[in-house]
C-alpha positions in Angstrom: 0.0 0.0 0.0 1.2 3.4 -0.6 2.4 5.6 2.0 3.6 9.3 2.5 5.4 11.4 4.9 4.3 14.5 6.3 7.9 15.4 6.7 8.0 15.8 2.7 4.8 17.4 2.4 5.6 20.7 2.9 8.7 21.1 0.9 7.0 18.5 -1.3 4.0 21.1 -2.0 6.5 24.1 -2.1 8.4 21.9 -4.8 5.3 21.5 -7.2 4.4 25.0 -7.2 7.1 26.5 -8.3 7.2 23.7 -11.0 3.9 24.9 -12.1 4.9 28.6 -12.3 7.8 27.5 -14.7 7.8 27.3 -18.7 5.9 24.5 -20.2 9.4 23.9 -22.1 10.5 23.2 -18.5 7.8 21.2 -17.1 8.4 17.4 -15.9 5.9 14.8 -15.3 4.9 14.9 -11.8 3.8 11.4 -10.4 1.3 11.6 -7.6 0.1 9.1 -5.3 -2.4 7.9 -2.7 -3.3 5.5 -0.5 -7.4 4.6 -0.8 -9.3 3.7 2.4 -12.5 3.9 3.8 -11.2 6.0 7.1 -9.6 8.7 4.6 -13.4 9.1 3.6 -15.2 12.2 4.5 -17.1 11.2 6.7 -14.9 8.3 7.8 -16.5 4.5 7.0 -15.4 0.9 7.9 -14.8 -0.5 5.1 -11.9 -3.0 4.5 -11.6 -2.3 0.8 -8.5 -0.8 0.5 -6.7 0.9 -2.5 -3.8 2.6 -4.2 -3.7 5.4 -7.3 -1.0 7.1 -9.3 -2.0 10.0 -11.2 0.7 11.1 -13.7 0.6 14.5 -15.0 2.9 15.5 -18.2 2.0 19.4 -18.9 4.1 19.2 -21.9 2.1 17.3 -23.4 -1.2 18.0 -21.4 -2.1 14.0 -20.2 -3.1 13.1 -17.1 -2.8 9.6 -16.5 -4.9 7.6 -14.0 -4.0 3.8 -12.6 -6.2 3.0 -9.8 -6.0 -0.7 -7.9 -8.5 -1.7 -5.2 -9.6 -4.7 -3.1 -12.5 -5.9 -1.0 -15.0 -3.0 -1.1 -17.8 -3.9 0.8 -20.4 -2.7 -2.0 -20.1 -2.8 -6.2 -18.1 0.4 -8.0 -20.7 2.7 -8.8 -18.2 5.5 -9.8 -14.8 7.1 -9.5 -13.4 10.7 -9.8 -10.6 13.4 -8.7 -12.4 15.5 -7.1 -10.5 19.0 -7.0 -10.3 21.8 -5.0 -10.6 21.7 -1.2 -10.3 24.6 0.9 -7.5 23.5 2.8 -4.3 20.8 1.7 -5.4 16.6 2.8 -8.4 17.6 4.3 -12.2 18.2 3.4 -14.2 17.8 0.1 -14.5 18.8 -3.1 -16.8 18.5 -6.3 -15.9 16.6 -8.9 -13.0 17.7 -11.4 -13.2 14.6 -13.9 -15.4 12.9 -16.0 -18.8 12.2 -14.7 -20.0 10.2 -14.5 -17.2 8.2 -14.0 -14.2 7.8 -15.4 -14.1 5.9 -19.0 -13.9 2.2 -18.7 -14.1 2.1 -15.1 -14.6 -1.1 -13.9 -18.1 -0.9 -12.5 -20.5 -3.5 -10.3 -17.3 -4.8 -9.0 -15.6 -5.2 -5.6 -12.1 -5.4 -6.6 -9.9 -4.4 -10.2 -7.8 -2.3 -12.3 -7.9 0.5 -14.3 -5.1 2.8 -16.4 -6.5 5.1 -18.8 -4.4 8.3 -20.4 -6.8 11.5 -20.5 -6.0 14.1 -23.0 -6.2 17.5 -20.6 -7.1 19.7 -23.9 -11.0 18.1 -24.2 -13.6 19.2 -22.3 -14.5 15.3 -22.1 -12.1 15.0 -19.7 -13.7 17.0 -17.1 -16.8 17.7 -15.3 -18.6 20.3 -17.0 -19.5 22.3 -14.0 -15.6 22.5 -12.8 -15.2 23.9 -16.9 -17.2 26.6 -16.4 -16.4 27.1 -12.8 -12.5 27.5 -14.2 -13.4 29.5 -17.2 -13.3 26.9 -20.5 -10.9 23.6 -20.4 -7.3 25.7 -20.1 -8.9 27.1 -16.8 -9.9 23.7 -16.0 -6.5 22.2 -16.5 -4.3 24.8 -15.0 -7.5 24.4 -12.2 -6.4 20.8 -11.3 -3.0 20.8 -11.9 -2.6 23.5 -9.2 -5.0 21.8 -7.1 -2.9 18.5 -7.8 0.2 20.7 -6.7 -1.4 22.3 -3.4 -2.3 19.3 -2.0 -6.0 19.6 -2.9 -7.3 16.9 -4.9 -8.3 13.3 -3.9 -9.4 10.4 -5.5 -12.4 7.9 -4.6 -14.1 4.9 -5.5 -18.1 5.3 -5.2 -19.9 2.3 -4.3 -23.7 0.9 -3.2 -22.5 0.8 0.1 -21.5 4.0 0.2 -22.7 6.3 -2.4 -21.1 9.4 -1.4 -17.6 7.7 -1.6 -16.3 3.9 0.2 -12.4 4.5 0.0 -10.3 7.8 -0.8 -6.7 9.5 -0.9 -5.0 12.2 -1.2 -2.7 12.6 -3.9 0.5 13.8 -3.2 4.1 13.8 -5.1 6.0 10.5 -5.3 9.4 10.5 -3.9 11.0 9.8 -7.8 9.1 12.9 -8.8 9.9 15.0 -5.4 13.3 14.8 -6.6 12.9 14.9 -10.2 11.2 18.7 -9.1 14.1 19.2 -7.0 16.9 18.3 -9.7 14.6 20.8 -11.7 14.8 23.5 -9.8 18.8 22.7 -9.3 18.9 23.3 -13.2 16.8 26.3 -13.6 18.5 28.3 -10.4 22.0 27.4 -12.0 20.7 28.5 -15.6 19.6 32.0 -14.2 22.5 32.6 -12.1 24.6 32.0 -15.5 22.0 34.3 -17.1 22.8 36.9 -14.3 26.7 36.6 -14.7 26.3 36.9 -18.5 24.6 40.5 -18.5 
C-alpha cells in the first residue's frame, strides 16, 4: 500500500508550485500518489476495501494519467473521480473535477480491479462540465487541477452501493522519484539563471 510522509509534504508542495509557475518547455511529469481507504473518507467509514492510485501529470504534453488498484470493497463500484479543489491541503471535500459520471472504462458493479487510462487535458470530455465553467473553459480547467494537484487539494475515490457518497479515498501527493525529479529541476533552472545573471 502506498504511503507518504508529512515530513516531505511541505517542501513537497512548495516543490510543485514552483514547478507549475515554470515554462511548459520546463515542465516534468509529476507522479502523484495515494493510499485509498475507507477512514480517509469524508465522513470516515469501515470499510476493508482498500486501494492505491497514481496520477501522472505531463504538462508538456497536457495527459493526465490515471492507474487505480482496489480490493474488497464492501459494495459494487458505482463510480470514480478526482475531485478538485478543497479549501484547505489533505483535508475536506470537493466536487468533482473529472469525467462524470465516472471515469471511462471504469470497472463498475465490482468489488475489486484495475484500471489505467491516459486522459488528454485539452478536451472538455475529460472534465466535469461544471468544474469547466467554474475555471473559465478547459485551459482554466486544466491549470485548475494541476494547481489543485500541486497544493495538496485533490483526492481520489471509489463510489460504491455501500456508500454512495464515496467507500475508499486518498490524497494525492508527489511521489518521492518525482519529489526529486522537481528538486533536480529546480537545481537546473537556479544554475541556468544565475549563469544568465553573470552573463549581462
Amino acid at each position: 500500500m502506498l504511503k507518504h510522509s508529512s515530513r516531505l509534504k511541505p517542501f513537497a508542495l512548495a516543490a510543485a508550485s514552483l514547478l507549475l509557475a515554470m515554462p511548459a518547455a520546463h515542465a516534468v511529469p509529476i507522479t502523484y500518489i495515494a493510499s485509498l481507504s475507507g477512514p480517509n473518507e469524508a465522513p470516515p467509514n469501515a470499510s476493508l476495501g482498500t486501494g492505491s492510485a497514481i496520477v501522472t501529470l505531463d504538462l508538456d504534453i497536457d495527459t493526465l494519467r490515471v492507474q487505480v488498484t482496489f480490493s474488497g470493497l464492501t459494495g459494487n463500484t458505482t463510480a470514480a473521480h478526482i475531485h478538485c479543489c478543497t479549501a484547505v491541503p489533505d483535508a475536506g471535500t470537493a466536487g468533482v473535477a473529472t469525467q462524470t459520471p465516472t471515469f471511462a472504462g471504469f470497472p463498475l458493479g465490482v468489488t475489486s480491479g484495475t484500471y489505467d487510462h491516459t486522459f488528454d487535458m485539452t478536451l472538455a470530455s475529460t472534465y466535469n462540465p461544471a468544474f469547466v465553467t467554474a475555471n473559465g473553459g478547459v485551459a482554466g480547467a486544466e491549470a485548475a487541477l494541476a494547481a489543485g494537484l500541486g497544493a495538496g487539494k485533490a483526492y481520489l475515490n471509489i463510489h460504491t452501493t455501500f456508500r454512495p457518497g464515496g467507500e475508499i479515498r486518498g490524497f494525492l501527493v508527489p511521489e518521492p522519484e518525482s519529489f526529486a525529479l522537481m528538486g533536480i529541476g529546480l537545481v537546473g533552472i537556479a544554475v541556468a539563471a544565475r549563469r544568465r545573471k553573470v552573463g549581462e
